[in-house]
mmCIF file of the N, C-alpha and C atoms, coordinates in Angstrom:
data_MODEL
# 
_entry.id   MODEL 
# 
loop_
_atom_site.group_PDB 
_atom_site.id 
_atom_site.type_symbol 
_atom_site.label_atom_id 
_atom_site.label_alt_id 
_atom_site.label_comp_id 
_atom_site.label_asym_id 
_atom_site.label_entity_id 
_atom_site.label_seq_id 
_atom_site.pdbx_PDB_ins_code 
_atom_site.Cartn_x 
_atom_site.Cartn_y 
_atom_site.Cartn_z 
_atom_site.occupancy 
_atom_site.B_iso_or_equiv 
_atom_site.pdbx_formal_charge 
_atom_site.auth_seq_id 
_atom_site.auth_comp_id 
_atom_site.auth_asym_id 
_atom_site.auth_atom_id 
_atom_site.pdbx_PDB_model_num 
ATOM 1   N N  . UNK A 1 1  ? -6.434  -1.246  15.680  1.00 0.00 ? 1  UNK A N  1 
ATOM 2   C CA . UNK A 1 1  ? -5.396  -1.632  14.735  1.00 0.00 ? 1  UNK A CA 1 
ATOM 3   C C  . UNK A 1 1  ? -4.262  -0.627  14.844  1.00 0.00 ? 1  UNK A C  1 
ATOM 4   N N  . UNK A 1 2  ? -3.061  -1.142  14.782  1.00 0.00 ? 2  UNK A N  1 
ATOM 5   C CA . UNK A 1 2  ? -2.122  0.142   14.817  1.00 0.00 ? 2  UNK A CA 1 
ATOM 6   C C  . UNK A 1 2  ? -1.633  0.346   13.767  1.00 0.00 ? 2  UNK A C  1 
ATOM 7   N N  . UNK A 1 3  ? -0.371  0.471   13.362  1.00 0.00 ? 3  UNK A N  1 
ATOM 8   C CA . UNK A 1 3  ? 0.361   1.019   12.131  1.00 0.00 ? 3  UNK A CA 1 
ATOM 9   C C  . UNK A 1 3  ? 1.219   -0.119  11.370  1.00 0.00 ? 3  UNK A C  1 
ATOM 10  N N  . UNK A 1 4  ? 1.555   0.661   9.923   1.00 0.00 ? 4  UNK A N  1 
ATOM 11  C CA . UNK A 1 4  ? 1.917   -0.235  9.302   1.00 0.00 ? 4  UNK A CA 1 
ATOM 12  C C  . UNK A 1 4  ? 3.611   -0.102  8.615   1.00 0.00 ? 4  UNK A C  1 
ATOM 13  N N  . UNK A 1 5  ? 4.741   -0.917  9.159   1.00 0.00 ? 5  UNK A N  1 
ATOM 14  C CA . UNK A 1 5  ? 5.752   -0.038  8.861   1.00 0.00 ? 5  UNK A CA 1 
ATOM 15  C C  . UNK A 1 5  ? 6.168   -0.834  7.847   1.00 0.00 ? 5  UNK A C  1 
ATOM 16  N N  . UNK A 1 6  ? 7.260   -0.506  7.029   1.00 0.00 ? 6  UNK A N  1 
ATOM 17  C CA . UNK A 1 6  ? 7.703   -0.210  5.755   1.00 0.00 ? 6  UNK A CA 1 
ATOM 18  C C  . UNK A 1 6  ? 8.420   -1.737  5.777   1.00 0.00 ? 6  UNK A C  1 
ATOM 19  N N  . UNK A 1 7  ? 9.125   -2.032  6.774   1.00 0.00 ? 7  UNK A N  1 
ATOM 20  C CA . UNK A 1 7  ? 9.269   -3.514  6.960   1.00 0.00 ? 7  UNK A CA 1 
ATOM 21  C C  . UNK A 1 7  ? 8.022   -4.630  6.712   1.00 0.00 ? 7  UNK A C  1 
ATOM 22  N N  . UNK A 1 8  ? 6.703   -4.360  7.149   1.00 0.00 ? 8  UNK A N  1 
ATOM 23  C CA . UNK A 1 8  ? 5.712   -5.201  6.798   1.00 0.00 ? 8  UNK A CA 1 
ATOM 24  C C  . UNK A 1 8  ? 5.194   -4.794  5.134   1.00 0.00 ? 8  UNK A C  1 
ATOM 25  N N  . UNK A 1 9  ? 5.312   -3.646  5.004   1.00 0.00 ? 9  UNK A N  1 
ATOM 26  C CA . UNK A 1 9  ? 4.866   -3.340  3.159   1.00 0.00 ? 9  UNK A CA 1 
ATOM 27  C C  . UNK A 1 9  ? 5.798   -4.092  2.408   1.00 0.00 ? 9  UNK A C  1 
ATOM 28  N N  . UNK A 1 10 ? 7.355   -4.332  3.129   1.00 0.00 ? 10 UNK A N  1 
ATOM 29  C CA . UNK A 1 10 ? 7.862   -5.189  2.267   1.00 0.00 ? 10 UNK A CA 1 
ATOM 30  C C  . UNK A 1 10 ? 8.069   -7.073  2.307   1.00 0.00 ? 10 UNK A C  1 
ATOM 31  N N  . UNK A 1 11 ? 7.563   -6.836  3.636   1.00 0.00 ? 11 UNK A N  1 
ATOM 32  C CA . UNK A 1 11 ? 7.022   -8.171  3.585   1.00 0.00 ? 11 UNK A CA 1 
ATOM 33  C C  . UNK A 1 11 ? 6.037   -8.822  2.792   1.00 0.00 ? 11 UNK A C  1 
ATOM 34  N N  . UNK A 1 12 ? 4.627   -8.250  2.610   1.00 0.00 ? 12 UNK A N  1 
ATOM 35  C CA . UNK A 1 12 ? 3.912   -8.112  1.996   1.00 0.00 ? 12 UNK A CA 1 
ATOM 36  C C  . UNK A 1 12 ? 4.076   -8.038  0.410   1.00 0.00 ? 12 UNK A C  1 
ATOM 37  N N  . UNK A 1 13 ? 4.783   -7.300  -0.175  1.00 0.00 ? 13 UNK A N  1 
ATOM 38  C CA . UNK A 1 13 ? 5.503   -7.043  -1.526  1.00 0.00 ? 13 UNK A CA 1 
ATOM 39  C C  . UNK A 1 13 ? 4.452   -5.861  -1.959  1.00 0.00 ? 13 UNK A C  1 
ATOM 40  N N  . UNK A 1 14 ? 4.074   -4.547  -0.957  1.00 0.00 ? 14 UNK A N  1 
ATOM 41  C CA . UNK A 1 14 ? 3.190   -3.484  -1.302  1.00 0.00 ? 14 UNK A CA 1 
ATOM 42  C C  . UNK A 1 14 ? 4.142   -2.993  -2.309  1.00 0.00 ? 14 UNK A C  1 
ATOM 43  N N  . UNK A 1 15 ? 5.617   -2.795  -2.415  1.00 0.00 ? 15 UNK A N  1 
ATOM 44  C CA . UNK A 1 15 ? 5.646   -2.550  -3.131  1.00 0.00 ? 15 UNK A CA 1 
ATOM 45  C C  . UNK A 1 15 ? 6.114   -2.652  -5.289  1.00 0.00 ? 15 UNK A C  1 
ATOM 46  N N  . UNK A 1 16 ? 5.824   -3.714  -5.107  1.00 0.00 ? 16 UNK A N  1 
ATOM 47  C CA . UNK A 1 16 ? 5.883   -3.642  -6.627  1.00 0.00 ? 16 UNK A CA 1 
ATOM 48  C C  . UNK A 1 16 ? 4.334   -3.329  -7.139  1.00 0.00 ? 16 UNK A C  1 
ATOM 49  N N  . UNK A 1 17 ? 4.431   -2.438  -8.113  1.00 0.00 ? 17 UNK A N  1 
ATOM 50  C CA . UNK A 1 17 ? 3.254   -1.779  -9.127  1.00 0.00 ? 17 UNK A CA 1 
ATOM 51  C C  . UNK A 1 17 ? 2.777   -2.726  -10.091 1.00 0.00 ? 17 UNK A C  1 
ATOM 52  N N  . UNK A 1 18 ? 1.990   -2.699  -10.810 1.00 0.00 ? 18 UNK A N  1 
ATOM 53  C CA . UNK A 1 18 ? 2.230   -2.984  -12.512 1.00 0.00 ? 18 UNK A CA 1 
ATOM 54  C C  . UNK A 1 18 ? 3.342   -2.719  -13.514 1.00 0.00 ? 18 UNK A C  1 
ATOM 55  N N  . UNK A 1 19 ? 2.901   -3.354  -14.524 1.00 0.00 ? 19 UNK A N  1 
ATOM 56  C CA . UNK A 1 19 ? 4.017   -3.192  -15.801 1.00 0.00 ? 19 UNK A CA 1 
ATOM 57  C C  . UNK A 1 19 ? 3.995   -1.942  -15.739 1.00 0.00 ? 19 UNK A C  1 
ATOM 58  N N  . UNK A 1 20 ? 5.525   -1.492  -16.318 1.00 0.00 ? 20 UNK A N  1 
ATOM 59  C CA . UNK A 1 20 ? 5.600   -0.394  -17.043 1.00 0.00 ? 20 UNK A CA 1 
ATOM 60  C C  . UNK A 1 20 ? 4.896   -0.209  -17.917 1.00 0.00 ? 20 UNK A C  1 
ATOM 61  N N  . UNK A 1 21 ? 4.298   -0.622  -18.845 1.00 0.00 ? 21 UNK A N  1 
ATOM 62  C CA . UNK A 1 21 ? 3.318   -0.402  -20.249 1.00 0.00 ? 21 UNK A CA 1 
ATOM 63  C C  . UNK A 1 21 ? 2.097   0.330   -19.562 1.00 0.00 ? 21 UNK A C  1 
ATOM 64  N N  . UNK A 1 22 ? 1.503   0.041   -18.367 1.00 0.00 ? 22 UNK A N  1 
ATOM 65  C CA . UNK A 1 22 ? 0.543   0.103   -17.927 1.00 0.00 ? 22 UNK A CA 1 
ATOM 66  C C  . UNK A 1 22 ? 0.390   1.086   -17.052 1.00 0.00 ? 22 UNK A C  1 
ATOM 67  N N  . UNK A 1 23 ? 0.907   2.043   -16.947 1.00 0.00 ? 23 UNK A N  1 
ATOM 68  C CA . UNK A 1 23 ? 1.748   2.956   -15.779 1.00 0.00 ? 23 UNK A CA 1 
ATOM 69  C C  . UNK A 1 23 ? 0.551   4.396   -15.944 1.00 0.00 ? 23 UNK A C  1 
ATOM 70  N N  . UNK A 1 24 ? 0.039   5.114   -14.929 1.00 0.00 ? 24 UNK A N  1 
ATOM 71  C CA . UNK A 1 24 ? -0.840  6.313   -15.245 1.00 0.00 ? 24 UNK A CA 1 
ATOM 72  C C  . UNK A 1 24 ? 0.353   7.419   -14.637 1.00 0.00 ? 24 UNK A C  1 
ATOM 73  N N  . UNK A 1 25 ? 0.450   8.217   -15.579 1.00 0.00 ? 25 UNK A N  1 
ATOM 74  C CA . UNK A 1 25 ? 1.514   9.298   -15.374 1.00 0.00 ? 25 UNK A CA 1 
ATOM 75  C C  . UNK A 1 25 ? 1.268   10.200  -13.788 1.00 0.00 ? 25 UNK A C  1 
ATOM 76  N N  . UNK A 1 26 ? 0.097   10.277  -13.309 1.00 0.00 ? 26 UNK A N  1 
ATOM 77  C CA . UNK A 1 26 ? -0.391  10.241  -12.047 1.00 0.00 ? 26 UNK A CA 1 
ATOM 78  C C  . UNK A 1 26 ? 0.024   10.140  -11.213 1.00 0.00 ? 26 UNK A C  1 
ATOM 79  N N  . UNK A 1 27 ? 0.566   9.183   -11.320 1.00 0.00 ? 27 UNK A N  1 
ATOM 80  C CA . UNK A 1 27 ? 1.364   7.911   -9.969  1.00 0.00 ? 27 UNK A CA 1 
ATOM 81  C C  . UNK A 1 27 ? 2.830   8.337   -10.095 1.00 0.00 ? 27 UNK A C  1 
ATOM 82  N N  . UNK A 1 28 ? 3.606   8.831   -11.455 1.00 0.00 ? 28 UNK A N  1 
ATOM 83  C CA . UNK A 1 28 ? 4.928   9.215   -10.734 1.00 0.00 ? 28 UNK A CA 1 
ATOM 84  C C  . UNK A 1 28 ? 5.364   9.795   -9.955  1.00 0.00 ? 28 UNK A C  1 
ATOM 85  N N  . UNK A 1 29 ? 4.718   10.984  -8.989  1.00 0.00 ? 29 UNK A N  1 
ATOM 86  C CA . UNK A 1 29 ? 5.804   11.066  -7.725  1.00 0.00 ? 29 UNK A CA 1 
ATOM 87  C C  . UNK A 1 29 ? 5.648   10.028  -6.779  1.00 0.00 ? 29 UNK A C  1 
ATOM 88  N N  . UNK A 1 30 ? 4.936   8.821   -6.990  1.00 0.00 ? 30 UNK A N  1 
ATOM 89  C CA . UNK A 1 30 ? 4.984   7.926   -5.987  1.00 0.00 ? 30 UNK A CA 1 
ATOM 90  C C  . UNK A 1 30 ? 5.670   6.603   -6.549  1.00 0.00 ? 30 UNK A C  1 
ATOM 91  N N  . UNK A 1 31 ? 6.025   6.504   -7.551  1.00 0.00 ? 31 UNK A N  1 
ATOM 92  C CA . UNK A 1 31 ? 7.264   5.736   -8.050  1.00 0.00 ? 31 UNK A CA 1 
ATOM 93  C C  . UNK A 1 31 ? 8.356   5.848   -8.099  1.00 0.00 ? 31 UNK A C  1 
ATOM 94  N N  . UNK A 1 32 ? 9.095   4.832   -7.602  1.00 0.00 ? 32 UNK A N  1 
ATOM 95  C CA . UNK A 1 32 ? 10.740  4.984   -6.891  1.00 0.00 ? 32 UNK A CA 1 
ATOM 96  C C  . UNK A 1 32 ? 11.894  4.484   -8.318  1.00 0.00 ? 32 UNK A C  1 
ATOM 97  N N  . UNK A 1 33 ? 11.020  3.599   -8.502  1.00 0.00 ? 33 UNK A N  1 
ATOM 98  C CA . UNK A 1 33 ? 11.810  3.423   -10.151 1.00 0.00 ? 33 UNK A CA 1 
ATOM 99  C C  . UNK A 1 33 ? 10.940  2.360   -11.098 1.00 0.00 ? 33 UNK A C  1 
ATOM 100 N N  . UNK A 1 34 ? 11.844  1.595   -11.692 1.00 0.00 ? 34 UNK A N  1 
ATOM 101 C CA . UNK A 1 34 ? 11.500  0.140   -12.170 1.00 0.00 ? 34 UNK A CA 1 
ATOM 102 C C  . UNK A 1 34 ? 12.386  -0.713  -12.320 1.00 0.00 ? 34 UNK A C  1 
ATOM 103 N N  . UNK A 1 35 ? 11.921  -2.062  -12.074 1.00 0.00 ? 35 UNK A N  1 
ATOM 104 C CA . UNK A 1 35 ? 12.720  -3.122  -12.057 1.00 0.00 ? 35 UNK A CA 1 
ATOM 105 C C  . UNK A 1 35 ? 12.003  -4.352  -12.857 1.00 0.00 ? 35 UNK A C  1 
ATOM 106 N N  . UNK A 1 36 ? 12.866  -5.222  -14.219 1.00 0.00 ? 36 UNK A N  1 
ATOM 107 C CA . UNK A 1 36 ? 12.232  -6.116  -14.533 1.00 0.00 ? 36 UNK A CA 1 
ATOM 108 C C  . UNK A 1 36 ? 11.011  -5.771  -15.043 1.00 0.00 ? 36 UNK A C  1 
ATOM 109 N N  . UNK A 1 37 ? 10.930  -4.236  -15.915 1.00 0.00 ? 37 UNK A N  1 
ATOM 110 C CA . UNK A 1 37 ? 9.444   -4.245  -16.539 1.00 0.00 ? 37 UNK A CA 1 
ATOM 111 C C  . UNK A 1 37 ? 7.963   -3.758  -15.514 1.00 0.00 ? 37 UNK A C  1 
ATOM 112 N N  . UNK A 1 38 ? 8.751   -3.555  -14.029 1.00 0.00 ? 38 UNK A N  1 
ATOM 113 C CA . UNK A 1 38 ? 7.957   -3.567  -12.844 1.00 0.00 ? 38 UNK A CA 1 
ATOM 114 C C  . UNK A 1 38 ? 8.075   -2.292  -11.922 1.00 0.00 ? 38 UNK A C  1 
ATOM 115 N N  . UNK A 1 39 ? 7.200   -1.344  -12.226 1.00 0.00 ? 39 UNK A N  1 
ATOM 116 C CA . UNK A 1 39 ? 7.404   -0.117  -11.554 1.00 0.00 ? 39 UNK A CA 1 
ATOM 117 C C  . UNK A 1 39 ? 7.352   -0.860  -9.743  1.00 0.00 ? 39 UNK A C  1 
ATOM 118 N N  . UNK A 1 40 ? 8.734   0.299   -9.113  1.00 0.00 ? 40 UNK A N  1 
ATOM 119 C CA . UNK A 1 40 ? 8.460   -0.247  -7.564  1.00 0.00 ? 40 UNK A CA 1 
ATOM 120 C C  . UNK A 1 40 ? 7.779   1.233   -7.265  1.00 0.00 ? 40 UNK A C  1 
ATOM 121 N N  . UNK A 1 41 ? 6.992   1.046   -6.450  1.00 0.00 ? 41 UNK A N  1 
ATOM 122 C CA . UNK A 1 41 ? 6.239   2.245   -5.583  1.00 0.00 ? 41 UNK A CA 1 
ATOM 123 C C  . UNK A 1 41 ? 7.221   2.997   -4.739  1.00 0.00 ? 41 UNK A C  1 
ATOM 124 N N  . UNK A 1 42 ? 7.144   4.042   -4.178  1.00 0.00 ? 42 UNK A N  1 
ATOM 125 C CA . UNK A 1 42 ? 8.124   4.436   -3.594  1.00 0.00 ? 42 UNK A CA 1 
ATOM 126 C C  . UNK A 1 42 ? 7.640   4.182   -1.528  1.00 0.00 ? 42 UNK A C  1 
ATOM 127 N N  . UNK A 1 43 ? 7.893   3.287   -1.089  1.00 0.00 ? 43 UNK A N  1 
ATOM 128 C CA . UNK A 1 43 ? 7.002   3.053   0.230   1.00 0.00 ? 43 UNK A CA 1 
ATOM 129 C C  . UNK A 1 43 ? 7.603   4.156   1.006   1.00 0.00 ? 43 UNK A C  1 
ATOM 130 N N  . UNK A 1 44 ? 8.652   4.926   1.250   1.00 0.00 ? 44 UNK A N  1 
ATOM 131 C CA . UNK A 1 44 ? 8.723   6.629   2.124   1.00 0.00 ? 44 UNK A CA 1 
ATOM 132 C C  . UNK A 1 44 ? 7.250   7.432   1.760   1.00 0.00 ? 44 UNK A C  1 
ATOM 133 N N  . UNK A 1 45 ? 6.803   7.214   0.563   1.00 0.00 ? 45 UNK A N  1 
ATOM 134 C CA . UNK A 1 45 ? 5.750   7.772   0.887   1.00 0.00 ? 45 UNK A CA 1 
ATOM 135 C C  . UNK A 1 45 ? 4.329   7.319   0.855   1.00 0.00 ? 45 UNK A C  1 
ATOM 136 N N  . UNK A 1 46 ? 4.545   6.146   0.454   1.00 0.00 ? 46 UNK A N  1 
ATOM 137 C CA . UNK A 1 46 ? 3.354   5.298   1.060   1.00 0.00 ? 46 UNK A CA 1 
ATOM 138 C C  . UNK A 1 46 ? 3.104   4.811   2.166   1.00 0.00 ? 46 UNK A C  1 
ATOM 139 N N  . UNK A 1 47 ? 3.814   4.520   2.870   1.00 0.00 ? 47 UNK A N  1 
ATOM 140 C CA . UNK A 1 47 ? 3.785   4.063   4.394   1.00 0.00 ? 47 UNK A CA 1 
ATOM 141 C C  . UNK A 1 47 ? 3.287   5.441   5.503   1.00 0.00 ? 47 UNK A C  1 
ATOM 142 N N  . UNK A 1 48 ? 3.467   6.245   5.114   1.00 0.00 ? 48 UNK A N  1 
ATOM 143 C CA . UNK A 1 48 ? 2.588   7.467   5.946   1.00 0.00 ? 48 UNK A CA 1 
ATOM 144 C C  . UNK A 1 48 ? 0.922   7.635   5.762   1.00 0.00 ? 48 UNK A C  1 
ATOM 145 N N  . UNK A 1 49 ? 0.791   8.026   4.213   1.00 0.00 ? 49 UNK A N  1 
ATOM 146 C CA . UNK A 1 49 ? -0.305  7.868   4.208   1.00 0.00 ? 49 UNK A CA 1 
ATOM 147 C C  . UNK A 1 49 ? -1.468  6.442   4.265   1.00 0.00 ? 49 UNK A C  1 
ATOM 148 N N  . UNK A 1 50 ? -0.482  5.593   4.435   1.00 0.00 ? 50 UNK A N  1 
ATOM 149 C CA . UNK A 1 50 ? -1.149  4.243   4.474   1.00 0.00 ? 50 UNK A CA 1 
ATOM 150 C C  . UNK A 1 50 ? -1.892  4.201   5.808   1.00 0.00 ? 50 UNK A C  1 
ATOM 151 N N  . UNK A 1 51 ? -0.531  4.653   6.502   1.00 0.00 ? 51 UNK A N  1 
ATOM 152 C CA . UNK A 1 51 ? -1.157  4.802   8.014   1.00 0.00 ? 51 UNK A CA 1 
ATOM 153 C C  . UNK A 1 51 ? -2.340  5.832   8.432   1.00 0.00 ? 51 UNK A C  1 
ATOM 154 N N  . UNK A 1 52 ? -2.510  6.995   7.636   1.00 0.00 ? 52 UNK A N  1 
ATOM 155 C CA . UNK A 1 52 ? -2.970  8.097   7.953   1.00 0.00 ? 52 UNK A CA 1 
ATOM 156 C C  . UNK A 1 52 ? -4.575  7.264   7.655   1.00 0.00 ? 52 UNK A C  1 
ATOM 157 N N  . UNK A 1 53 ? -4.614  6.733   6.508   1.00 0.00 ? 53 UNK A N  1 
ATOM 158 C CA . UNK A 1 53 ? -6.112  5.933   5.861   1.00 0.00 ? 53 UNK A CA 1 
ATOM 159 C C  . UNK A 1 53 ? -6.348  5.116   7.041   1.00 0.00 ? 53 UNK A C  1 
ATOM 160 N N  . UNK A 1 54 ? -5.393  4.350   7.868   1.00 0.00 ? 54 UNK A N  1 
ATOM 161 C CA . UNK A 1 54 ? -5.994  3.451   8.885   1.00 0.00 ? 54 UNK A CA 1 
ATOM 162 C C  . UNK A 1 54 ? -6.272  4.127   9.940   1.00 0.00 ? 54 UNK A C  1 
ATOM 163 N N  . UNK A 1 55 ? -5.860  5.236   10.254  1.00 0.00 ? 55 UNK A N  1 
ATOM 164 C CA . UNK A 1 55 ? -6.211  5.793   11.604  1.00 0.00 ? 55 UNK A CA 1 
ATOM 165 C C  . UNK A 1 55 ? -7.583  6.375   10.996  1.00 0.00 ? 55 UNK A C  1 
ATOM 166 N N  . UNK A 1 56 ? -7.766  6.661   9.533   1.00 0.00 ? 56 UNK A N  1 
ATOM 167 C CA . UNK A 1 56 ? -9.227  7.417   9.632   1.00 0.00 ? 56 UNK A CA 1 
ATOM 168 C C  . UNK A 1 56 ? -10.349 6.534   9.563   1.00 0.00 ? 56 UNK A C  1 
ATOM 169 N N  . UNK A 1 57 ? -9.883  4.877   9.105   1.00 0.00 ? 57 UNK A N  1 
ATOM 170 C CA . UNK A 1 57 ? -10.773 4.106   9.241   1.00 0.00 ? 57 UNK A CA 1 
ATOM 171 C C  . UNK A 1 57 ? -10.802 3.735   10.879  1.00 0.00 ? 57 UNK A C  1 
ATOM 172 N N  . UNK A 1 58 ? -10.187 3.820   11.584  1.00 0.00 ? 58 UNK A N  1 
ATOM 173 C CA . UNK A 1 58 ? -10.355 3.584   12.782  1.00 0.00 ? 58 UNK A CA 1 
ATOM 174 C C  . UNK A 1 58 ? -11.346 4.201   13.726  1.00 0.00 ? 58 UNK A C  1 
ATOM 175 N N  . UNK A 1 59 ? -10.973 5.513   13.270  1.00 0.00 ? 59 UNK A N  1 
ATOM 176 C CA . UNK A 1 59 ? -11.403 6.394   13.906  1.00 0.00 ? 59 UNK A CA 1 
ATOM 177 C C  . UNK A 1 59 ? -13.007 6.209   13.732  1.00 0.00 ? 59 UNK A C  1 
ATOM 178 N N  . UNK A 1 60 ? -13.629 6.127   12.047  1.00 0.00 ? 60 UNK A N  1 
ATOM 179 C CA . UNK A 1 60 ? -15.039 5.981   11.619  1.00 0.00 ? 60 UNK A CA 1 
ATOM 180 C C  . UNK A 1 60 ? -15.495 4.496   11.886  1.00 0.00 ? 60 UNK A C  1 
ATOM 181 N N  . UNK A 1 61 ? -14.994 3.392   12.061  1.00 0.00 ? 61 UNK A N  1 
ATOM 182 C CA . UNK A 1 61 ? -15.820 2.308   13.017  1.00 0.00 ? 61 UNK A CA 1 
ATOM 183 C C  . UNK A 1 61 ? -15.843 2.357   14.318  1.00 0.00 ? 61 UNK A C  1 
ATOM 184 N N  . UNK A 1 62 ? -14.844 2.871   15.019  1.00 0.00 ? 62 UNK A N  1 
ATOM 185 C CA . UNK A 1 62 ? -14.915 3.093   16.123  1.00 0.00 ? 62 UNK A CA 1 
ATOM 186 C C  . UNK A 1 62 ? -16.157 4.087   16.535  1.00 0.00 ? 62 UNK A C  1 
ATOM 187 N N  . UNK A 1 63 ? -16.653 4.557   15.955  1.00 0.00 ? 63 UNK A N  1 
ATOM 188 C CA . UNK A 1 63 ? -17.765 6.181   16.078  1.00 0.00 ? 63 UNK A CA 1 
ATOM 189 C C  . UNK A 1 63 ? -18.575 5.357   15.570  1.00 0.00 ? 63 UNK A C  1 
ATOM 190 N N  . UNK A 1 64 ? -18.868 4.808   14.950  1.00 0.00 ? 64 UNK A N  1 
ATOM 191 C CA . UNK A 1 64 ? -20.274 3.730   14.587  1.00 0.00 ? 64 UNK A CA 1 
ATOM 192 C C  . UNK A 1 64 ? -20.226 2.167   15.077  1.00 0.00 ? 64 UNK A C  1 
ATOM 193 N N  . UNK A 1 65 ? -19.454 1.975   15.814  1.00 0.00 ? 65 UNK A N  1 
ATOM 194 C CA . UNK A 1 65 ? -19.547 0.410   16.446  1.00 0.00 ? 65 UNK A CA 1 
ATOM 195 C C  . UNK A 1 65 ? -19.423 -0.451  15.299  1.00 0.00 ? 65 UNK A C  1 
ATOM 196 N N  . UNK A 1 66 ? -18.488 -0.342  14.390  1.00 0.00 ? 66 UNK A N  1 
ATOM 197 C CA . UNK A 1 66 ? -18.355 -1.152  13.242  1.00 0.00 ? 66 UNK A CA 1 
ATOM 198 C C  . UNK A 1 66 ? -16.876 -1.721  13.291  1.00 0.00 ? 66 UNK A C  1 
ATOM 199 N N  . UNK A 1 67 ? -16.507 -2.545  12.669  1.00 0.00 ? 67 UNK A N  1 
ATOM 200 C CA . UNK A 1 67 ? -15.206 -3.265  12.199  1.00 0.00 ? 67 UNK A CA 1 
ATOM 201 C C  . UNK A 1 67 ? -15.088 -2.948  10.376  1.00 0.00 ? 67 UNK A C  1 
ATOM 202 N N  . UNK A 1 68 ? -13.543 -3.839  10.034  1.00 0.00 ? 68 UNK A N  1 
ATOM 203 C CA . UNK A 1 68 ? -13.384 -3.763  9.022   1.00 0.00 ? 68 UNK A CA 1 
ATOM 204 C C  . UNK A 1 68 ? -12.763 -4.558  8.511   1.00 0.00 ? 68 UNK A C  1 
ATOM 205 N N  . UNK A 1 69 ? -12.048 -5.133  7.326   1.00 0.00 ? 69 UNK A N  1 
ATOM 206 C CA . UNK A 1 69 ? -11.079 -5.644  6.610   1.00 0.00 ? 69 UNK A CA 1 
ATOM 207 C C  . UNK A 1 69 ? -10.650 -5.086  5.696   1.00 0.00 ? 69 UNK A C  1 
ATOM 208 N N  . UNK A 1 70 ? -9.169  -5.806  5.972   1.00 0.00 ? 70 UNK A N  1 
ATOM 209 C CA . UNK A 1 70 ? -8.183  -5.530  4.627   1.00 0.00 ? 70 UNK A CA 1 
ATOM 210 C C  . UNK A 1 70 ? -8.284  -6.468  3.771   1.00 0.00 ? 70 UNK A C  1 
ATOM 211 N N  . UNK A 1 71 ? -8.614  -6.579  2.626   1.00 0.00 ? 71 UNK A N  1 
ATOM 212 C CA . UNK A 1 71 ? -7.944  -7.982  1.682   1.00 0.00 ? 71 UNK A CA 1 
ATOM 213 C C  . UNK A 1 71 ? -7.088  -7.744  0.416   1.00 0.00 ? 71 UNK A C  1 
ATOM 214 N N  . UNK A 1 72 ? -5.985  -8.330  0.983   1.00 0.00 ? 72 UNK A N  1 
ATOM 215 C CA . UNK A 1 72 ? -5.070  -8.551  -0.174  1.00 0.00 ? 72 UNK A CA 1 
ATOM 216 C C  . UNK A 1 72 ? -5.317  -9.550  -1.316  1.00 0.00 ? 72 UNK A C  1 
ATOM 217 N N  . UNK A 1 73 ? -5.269  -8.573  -2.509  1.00 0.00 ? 73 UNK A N  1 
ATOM 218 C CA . UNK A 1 73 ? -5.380  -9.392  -3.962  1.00 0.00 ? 73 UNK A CA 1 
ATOM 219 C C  . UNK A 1 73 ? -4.386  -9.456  -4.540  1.00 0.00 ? 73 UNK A C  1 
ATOM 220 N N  . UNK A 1 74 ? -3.704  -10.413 -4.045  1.00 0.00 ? 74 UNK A N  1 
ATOM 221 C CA . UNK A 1 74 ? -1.877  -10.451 -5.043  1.00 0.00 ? 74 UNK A CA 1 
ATOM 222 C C  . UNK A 1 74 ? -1.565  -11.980 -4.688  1.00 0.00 ? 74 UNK A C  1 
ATOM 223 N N  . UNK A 1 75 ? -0.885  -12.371 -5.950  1.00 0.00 ? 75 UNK A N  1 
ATOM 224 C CA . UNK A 1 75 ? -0.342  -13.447 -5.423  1.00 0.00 ? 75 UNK A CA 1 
ATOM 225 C C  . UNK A 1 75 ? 0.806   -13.733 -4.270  1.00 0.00 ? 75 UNK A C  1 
ATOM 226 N N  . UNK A 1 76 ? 1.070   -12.465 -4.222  1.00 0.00 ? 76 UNK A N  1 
ATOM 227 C CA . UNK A 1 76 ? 2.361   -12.574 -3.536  1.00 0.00 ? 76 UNK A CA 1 
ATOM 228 C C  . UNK A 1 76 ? 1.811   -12.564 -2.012  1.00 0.00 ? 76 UNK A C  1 
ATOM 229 N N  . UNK A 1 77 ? 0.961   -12.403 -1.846  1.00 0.00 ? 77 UNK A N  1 
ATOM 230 C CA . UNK A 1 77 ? 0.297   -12.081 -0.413  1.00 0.00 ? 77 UNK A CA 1 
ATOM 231 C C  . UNK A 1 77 ? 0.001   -13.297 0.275   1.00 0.00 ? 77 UNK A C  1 
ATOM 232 N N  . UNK A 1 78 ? -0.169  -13.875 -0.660  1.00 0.00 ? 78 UNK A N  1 
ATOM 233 C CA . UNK A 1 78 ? -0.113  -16.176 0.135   1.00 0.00 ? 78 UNK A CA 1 
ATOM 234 C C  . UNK A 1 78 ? 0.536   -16.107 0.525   1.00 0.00 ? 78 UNK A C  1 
ATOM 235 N N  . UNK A 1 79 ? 1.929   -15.813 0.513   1.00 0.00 ? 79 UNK A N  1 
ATOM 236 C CA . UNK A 1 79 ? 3.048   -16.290 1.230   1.00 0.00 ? 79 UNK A CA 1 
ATOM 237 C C  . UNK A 1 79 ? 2.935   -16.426 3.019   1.00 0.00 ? 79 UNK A C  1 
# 
């Protein structure tokens, strides 16, 4: 599997969050703002480590003869 660039996270719609109401103070340096009640994620820094998680899953099926999946749970992900 290779990488995942910031053009496909927004294809995808990786980045819109949850409501603002719902927000874990946690997550703000990785929130870019909000829009419509809708925290956006900040993908400059999600798109690195997104990639960094797939190369380490790669790396650990590849070393055990295993595969994997992604599944997206969003509505927006039908598209």
């Amino acid at each position: 599997m290779g990488t995942v660039s910031m053009r496909d996270m927004l294809r995808l719609v990786f980045h819109f969050g949850h409501q603002t109401r719902y927000w874990n103070p946690k997550m703000k340096p990785f929130i870019f703002g909000a829009r419509n009640k809708v925290h956006i994620i900040n993908l400059e820094k999600t798109v690195p480590m997104f990639n960094e998680a797939l190369a380490e899953l790669n790396k650990i099926a590849s070393r055990k003869g295993k595969s994997f999946s992604l599944v997206l749970n969003a509505l927006q992900a039908k598209r």
